[in-house]
DODREN-549621 format. One record per residue: residue in one letter; x, y, z of N, C-alpha, C in turn; residue number from 0; chain. Coordinates in steps of 0.02 Angstrom, whole numbers, plus 50000, padded with zeros to 5 digits. Layout:
# residues N
[a, [X, Y, Z], [X, Y, Z], [X, Y, Z], NUM, A]
...
This chain:
# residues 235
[x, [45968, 49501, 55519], [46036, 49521, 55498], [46043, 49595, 55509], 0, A]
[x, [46098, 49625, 55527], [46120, 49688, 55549], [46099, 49722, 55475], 1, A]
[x, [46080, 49778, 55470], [46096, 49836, 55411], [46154, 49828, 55391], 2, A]
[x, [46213, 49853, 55409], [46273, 49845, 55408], [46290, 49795, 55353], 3, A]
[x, [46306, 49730, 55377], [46305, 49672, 55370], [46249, 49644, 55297], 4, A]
[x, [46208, 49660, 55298], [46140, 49655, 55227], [46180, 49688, 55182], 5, A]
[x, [46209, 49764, 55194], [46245, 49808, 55134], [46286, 49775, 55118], 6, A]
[x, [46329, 49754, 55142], [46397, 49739, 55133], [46361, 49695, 55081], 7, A]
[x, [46335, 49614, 55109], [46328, 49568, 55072], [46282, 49574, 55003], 8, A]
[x, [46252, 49632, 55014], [46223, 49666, 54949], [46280, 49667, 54902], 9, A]
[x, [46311, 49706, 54939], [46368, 49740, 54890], [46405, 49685, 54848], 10, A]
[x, [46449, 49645, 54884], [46471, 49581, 54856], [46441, 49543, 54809], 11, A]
[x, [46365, 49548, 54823], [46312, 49499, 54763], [46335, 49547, 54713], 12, A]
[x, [46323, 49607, 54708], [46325, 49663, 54655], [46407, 49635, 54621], 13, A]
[x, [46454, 49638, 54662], [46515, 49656, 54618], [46530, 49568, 54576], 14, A]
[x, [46493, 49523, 54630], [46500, 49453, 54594], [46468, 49461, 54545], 15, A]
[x, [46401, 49481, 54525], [46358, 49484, 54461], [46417, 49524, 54414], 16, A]
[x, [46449, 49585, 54437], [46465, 49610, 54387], [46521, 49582, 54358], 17, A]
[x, [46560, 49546, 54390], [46621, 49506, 54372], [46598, 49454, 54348], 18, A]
[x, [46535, 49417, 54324], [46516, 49365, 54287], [46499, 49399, 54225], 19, A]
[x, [46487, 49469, 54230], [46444, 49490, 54165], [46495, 49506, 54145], 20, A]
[x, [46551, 49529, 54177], [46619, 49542, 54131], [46651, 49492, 54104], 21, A]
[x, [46660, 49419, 54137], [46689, 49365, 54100], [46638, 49367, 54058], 22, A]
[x, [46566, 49350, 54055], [46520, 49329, 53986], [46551, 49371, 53953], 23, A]
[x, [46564, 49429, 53955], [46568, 49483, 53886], [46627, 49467, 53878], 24, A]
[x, [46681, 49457, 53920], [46767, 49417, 53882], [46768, 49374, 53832], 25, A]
[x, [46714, 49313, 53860], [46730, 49237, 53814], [46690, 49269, 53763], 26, A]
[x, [46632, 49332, 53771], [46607, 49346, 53698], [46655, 49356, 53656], 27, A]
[x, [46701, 49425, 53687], [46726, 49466, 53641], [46809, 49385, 53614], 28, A]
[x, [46802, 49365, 53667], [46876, 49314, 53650], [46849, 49258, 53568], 29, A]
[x, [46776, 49230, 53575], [46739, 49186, 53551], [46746, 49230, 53473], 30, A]
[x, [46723, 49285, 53480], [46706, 49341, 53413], [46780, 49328, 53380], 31, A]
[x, [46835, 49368, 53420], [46893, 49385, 53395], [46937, 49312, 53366], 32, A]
[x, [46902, 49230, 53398], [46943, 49189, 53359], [46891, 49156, 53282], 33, A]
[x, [46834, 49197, 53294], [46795, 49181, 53246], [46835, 49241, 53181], 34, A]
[x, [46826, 49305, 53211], [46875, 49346, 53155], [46943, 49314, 53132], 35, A]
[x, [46987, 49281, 53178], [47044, 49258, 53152], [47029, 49219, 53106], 36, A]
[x, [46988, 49145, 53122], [46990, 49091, 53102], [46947, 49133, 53019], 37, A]
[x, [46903, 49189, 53014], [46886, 49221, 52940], [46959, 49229, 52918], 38, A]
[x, [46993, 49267, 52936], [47056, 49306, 52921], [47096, 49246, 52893], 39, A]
[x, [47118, 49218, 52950], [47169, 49143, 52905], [47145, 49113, 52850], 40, A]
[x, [47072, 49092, 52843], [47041, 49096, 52780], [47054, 49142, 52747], 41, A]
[x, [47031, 49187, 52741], [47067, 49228, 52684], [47131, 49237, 52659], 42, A]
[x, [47178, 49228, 52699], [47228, 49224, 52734], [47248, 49180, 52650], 43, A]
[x, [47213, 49123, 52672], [47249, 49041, 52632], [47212, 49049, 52567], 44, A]
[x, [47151, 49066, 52571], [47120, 49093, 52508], [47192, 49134, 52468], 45, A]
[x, [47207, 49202, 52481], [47267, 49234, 52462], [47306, 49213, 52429], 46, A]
[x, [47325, 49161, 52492], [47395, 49119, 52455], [47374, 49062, 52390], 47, A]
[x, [47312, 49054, 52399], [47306, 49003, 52331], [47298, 49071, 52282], 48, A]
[x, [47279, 49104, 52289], [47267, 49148, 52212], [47327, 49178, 52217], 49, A]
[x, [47384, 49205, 52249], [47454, 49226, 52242], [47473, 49155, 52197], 50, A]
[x, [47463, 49107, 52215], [47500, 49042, 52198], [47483, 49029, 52131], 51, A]
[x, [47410, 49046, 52109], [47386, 49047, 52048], [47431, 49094, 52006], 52, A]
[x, [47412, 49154, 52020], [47445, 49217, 52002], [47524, 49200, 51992], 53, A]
[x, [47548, 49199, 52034], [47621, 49181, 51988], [47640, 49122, 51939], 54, A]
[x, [47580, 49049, 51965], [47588, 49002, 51900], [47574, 49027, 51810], 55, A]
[x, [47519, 49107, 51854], [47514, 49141, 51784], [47541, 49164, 51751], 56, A]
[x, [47595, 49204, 51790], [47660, 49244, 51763], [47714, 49202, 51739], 57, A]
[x, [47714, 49125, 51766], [47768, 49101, 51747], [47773, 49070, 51675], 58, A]
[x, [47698, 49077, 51660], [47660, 49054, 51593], [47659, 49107, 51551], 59, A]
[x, [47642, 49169, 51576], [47648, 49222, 51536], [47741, 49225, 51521], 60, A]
[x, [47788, 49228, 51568], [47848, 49226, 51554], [47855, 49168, 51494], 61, A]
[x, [47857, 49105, 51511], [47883, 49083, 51462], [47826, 49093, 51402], 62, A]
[x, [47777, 49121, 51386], [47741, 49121, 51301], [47792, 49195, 51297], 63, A]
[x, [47811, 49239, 51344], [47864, 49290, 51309], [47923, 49275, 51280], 64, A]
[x, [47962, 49226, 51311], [47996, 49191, 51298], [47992, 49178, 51234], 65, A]
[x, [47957, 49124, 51224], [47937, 49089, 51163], [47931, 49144, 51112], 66, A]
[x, [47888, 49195, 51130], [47888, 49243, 51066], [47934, 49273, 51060], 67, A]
[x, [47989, 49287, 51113], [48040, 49329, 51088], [48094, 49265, 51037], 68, A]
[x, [48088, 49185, 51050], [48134, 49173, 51023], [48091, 49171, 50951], 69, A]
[x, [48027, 49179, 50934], [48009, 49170, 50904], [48024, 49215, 50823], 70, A]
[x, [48032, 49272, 50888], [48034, 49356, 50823], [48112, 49339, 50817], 71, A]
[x, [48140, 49326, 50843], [48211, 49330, 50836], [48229, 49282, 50770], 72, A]
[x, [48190, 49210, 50772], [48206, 49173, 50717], [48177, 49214, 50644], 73, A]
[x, [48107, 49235, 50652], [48093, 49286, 50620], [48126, 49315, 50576], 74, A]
[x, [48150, 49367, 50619], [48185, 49423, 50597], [48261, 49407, 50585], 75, A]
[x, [48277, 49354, 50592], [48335, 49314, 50576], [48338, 49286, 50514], 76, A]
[x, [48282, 49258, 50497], [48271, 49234, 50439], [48250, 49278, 50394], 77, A]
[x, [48206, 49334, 50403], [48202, 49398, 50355], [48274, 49429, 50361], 78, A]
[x, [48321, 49431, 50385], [48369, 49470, 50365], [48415, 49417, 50312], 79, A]
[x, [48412, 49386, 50341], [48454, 49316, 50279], [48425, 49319, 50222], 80, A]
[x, [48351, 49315, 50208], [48319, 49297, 50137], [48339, 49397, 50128], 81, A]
[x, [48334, 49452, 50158], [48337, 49512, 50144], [48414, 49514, 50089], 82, A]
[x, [48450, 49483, 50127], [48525, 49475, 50099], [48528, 49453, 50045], 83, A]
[x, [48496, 49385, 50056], [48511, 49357, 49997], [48462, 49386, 49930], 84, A]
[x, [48421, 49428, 49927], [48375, 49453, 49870], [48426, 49502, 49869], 85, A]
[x, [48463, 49539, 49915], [48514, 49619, 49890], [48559, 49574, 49853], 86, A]
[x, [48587, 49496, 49883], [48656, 49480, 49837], [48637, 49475, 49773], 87, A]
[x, [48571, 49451, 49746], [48543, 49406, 49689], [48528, 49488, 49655], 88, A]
[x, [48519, 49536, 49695], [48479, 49597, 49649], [48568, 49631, 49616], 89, A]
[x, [48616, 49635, 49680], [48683, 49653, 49658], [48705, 49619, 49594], 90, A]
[x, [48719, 49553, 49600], [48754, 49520, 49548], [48716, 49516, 49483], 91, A]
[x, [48638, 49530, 49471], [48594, 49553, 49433], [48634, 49627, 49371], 92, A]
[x, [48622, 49657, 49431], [48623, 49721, 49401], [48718, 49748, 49388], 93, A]
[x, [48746, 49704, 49424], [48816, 49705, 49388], [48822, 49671, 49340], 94, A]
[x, [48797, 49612, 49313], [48774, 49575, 49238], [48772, 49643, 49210], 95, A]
[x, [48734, 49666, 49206], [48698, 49719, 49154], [48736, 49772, 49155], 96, A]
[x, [48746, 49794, 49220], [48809, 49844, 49202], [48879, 49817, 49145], 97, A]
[x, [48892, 49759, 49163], [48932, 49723, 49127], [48919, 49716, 49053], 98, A]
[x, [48872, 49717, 49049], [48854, 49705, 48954], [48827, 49753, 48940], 99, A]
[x, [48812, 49806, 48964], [48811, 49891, 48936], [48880, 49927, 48946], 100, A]
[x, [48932, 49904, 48975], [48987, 49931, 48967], [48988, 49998, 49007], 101, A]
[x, [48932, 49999, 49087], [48954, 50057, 49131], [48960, 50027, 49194], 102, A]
[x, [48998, 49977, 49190], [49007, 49952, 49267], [49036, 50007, 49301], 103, A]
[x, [49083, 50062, 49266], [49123, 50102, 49301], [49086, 50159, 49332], 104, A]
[x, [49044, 50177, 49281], [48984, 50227, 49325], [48920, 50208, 49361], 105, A]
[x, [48896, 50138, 49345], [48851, 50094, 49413], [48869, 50073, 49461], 106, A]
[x, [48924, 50039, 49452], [48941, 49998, 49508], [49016, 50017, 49537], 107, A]
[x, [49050, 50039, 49519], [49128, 50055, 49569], [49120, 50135, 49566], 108, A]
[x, [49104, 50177, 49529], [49110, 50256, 49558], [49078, 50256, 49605], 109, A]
[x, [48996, 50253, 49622], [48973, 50256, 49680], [49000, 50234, 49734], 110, A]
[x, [49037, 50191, 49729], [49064, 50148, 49822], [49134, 50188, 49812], 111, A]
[x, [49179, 50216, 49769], [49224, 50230, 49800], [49223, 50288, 49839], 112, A]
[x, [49187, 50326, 49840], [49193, 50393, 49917], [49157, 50330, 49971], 113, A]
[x, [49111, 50288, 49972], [49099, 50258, 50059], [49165, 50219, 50076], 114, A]
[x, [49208, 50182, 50022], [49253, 50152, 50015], [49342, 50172, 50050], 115, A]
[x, [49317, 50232, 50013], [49400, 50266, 50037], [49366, 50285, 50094], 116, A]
[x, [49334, 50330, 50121], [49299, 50338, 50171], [49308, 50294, 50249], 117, A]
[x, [49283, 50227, 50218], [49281, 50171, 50279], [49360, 50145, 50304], 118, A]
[x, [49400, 50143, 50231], [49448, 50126, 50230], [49534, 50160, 50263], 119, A]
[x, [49514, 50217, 50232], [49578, 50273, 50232], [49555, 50343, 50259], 120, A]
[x, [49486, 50343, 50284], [49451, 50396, 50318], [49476, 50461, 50282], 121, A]
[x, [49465, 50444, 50210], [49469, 50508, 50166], [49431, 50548, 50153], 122, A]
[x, [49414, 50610, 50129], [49367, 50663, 50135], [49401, 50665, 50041], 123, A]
[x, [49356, 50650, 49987], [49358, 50643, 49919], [49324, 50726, 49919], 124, A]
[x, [49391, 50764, 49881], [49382, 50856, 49849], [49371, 50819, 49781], 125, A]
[x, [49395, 50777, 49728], [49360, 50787, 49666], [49369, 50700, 49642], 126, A]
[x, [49317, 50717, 49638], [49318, 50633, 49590], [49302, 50646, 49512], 127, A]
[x, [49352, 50610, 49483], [49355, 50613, 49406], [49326, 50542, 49386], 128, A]
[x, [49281, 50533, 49344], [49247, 50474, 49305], [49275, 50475, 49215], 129, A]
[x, [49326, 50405, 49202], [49329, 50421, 49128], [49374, 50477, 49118], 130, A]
[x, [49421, 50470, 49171], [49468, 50544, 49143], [49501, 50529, 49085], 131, A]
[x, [49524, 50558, 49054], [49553, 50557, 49005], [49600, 50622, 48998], 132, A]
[x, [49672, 50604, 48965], [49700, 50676, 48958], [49761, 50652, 48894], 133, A]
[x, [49770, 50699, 48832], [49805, 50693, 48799], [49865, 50757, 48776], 134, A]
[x, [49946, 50731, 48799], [49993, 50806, 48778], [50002, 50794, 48704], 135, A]
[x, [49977, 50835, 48675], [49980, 50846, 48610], [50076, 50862, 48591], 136, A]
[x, [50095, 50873, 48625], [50179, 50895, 48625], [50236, 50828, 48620], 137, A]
[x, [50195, 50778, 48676], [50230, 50727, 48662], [50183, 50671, 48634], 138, A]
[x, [50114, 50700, 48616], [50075, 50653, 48595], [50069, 50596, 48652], 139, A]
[x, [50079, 50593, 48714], [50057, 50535, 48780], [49997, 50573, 48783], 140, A]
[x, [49945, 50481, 48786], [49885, 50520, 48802], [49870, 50435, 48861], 141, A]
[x, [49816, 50454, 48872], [49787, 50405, 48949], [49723, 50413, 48960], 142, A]
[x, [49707, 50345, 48978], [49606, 50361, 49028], [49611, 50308, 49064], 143, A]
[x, [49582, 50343, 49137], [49593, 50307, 49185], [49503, 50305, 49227], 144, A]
[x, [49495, 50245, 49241], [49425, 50246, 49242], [49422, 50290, 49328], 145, A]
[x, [49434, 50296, 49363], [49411, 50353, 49422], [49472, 50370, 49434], 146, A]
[x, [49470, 50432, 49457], [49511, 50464, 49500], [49501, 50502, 49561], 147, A]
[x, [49525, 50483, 49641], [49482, 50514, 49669], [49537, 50565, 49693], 148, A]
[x, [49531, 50618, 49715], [49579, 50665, 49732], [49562, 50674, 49818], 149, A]
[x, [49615, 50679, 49858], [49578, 50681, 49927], [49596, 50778, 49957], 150, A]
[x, [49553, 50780, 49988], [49559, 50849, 50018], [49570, 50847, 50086], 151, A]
[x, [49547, 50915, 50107], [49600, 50916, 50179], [49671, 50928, 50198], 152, A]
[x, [49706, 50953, 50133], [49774, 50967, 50166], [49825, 50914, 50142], 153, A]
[x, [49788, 50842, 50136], [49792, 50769, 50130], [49831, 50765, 50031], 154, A]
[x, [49895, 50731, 50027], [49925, 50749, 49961], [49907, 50654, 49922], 155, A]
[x, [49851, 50619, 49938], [49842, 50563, 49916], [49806, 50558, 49865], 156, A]
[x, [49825, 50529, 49785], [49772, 50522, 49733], [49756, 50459, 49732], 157, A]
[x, [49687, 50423, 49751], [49696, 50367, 49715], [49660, 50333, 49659], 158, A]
[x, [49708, 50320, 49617], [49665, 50273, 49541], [49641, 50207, 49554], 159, A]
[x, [49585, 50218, 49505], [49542, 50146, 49513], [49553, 50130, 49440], 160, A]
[x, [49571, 50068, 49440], [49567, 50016, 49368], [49510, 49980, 49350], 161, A]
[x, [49463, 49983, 49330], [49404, 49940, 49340], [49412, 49881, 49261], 162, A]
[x, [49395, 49815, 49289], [49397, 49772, 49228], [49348, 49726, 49248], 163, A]
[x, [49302, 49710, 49197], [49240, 49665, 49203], [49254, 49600, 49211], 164, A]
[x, [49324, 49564, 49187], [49350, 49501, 49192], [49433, 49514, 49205], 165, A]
[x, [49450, 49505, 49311], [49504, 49520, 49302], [49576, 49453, 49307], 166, A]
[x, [49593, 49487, 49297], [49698, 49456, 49263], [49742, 49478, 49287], 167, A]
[x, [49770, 49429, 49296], [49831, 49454, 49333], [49881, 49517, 49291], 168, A]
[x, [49876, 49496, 49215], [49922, 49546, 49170], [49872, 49611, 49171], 169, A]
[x, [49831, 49616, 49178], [49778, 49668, 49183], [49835, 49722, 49245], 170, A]
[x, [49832, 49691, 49306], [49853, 49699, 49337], [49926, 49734, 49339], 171, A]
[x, [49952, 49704, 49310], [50048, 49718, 49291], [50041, 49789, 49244], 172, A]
[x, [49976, 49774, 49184], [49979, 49846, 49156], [49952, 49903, 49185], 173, A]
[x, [49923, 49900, 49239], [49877, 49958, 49279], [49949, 49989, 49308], 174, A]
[x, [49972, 49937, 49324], [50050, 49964, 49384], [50090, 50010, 49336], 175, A]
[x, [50093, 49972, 49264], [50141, 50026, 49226], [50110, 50096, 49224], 176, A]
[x, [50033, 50091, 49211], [50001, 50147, 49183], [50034, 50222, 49231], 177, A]
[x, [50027, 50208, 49290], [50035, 50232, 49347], [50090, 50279, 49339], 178, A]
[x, [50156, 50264, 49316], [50211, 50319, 49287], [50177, 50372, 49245], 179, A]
[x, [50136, 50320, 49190], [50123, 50395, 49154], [50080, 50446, 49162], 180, A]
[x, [50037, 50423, 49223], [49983, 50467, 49243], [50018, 50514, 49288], 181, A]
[x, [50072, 50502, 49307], [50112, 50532, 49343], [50136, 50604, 49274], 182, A]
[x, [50157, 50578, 49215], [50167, 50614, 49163], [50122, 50676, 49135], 183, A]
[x, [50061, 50634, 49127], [50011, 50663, 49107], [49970, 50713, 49182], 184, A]
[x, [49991, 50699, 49211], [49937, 50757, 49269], [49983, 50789, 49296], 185, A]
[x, [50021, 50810, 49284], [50070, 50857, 49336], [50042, 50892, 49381], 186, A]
[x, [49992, 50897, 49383], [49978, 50934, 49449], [49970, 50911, 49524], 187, A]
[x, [49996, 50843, 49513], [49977, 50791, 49553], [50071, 50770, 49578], 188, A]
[x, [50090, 50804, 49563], [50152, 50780, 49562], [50171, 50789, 49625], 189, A]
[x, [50229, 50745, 49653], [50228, 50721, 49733], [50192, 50723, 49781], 190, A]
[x, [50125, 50693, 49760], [50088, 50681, 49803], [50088, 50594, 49768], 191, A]
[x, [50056, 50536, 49849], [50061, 50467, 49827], [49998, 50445, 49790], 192, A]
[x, [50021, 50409, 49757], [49977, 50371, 49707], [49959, 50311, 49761], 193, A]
[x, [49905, 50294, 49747], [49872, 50248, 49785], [49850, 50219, 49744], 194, A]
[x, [49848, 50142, 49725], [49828, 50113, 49649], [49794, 50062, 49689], 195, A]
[x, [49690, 50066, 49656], [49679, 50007, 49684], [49625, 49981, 49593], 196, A]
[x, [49621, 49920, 49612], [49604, 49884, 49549], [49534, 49833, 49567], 197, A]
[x, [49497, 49854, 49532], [49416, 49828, 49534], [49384, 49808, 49497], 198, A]
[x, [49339, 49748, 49510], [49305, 49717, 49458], [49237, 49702, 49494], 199, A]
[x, [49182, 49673, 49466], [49134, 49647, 49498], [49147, 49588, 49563], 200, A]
[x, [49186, 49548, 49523], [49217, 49476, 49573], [49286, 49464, 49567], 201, A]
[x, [49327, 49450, 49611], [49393, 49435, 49600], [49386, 49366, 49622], 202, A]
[x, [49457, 49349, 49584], [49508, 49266, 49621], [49530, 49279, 49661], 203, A]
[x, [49537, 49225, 49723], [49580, 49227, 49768], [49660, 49226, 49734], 204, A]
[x, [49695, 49198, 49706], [49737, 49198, 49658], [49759, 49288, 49626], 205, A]
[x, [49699, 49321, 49608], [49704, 49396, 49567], [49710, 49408, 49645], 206, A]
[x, [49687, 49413, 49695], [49684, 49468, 49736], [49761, 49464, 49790], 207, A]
[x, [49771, 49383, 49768], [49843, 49367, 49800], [49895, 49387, 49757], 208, A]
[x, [49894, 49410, 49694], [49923, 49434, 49662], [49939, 49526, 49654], 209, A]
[x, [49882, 49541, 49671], [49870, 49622, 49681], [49919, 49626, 49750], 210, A]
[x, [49893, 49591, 49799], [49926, 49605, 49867], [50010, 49594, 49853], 211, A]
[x, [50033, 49549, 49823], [50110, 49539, 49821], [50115, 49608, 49783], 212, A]
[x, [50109, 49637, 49727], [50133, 49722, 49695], [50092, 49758, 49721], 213, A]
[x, [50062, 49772, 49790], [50050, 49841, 49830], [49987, 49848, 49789], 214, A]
[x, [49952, 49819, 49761], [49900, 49866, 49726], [49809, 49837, 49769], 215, A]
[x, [49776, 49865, 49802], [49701, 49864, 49827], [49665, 49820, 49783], 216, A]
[x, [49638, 49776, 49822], [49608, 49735, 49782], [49513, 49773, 49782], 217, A]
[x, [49470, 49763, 49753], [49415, 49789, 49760], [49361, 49778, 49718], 218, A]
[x, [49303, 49731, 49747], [49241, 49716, 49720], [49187, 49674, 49752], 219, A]
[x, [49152, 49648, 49752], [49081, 49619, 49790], [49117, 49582, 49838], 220, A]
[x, [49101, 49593, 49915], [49113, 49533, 49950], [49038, 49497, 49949], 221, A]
[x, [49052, 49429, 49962], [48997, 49396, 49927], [48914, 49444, 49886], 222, A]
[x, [48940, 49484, 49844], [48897, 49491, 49826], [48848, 49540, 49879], 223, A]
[x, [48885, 49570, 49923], [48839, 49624, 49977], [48850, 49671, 49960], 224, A]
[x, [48909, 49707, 49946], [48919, 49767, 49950], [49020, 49778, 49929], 225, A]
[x, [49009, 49817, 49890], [49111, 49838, 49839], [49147, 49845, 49910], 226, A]
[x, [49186, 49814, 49904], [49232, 49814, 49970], [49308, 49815, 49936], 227, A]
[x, [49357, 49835, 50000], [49415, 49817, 49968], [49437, 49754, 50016], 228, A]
[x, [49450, 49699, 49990], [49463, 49630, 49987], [49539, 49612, 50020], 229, A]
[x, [49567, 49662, 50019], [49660, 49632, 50033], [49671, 49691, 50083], 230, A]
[x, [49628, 49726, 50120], [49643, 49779, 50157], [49698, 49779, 50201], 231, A]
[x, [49684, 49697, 50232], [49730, 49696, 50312], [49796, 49656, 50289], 232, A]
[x, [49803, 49648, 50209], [49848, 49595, 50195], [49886, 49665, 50172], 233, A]
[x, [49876, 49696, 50148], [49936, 49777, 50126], [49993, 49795, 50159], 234, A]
């Protein structure tokens, strides 16, 4: 065989070897890389079962939140009811007793009337009188009126509180008269409005429908929570 001719076909053996050693190392590297996939998609599906776990967990954790939130809610639903009902049972308690010591007017209705006028008539109370009392020795008119609240601010409104432990309608009719003469007896109060409201521990629907027909505030326990005035939106 020529020189020539030997190289050449040298050469060719050479580049055929090397183009076999390059496919071997392809189907290696191809063989490797579906062995990495086929790890990977495993893991892959592995993933998705523990994602899949993982949120059956959360959906479990959601609803025991659930559950405990409706839980605190009945809770704390039910502690505010029994809370109520021990303030109504402690109120109507301690208005008994105010009642048979004869200071319902300084336990139980002076204190609520400044939150009272307040909530009501958004008054700012300059002097509250307890048990006023005033007698003109000239014409001998004398009077006691269980509160008086005086309002400040510029504001020309007095209003009297009647307080009666068991109330009546005639209770009622005489508070209205009283009202001229306190007009008599305080002159200093003079043309400014009288505001007449009338309070007891518990009223009748009947007393408080009766207060509302002669203009006069009805005022005492709504159930037993807290001194309210009772005929507010009926005025």
């Amino acid at each position: 065989m020529e020189p020539a001719l030997e190289e050449r076909v040298d050469t060719l053996e050479y580049y055929m070897k090397e183009l076999a050693h390059q496919q071997w190392r392809t189907e290696i590297a191809v063989q490797s890389l579906a062995e990495e996939m086929r790890d990977f998609k495993d893991e892959m599906s592995a993933f998705k079962d523990e994602m899949r776990g993982f949120k059956d967990e959360m959906r479990d954790f959601k609803d025991e939140m659930r559950d405990f939130k409706d839980e605190m809610k009945n809770d704390l639903k039910a502690y505010k009811e029994e809370n109520r009902r021990e303030r109504r049972e402690m109120n109507k308690q301690w208005g008994d007793l105010a009642n048979k010591m004869g200071t319902i007017v300084e336990d139980i209705v002076a204190p609520a009337v400044r939150p009272v006028l307040k909530k009501y008539f958004n008054v700012h109370v300059e002097h509250l009188f307890i048990k006023s009392r005033r007698h003109l020795k000239d014409t001998d008119l004398k009077g006691e009126y269980d509160v008086v609240a005086v309002e400040g601010g510029g504001r020309n409104r007095v209003f009297l509180v009647e307080v009666k432990s068991t109330a009546t309608k005639q209770y009622i009719l005489d508070f209205i008269k009283s009202i001229e003469k306190f007009r008599a007896l305080y002159k200093e109060y003079q043309g400014r409005e009288i505001v007449p409201i009338f309070a007891s521990l518990r009223l009748e629907d009947d007393v408080i429908a009766f207060a509302t027909e002669h203009k006069v505030y009805a005022m005492a326990y709504r159930e037993w929570d807290y001194m309210d005035i009772l005929n507010f939106d009926a005025m």
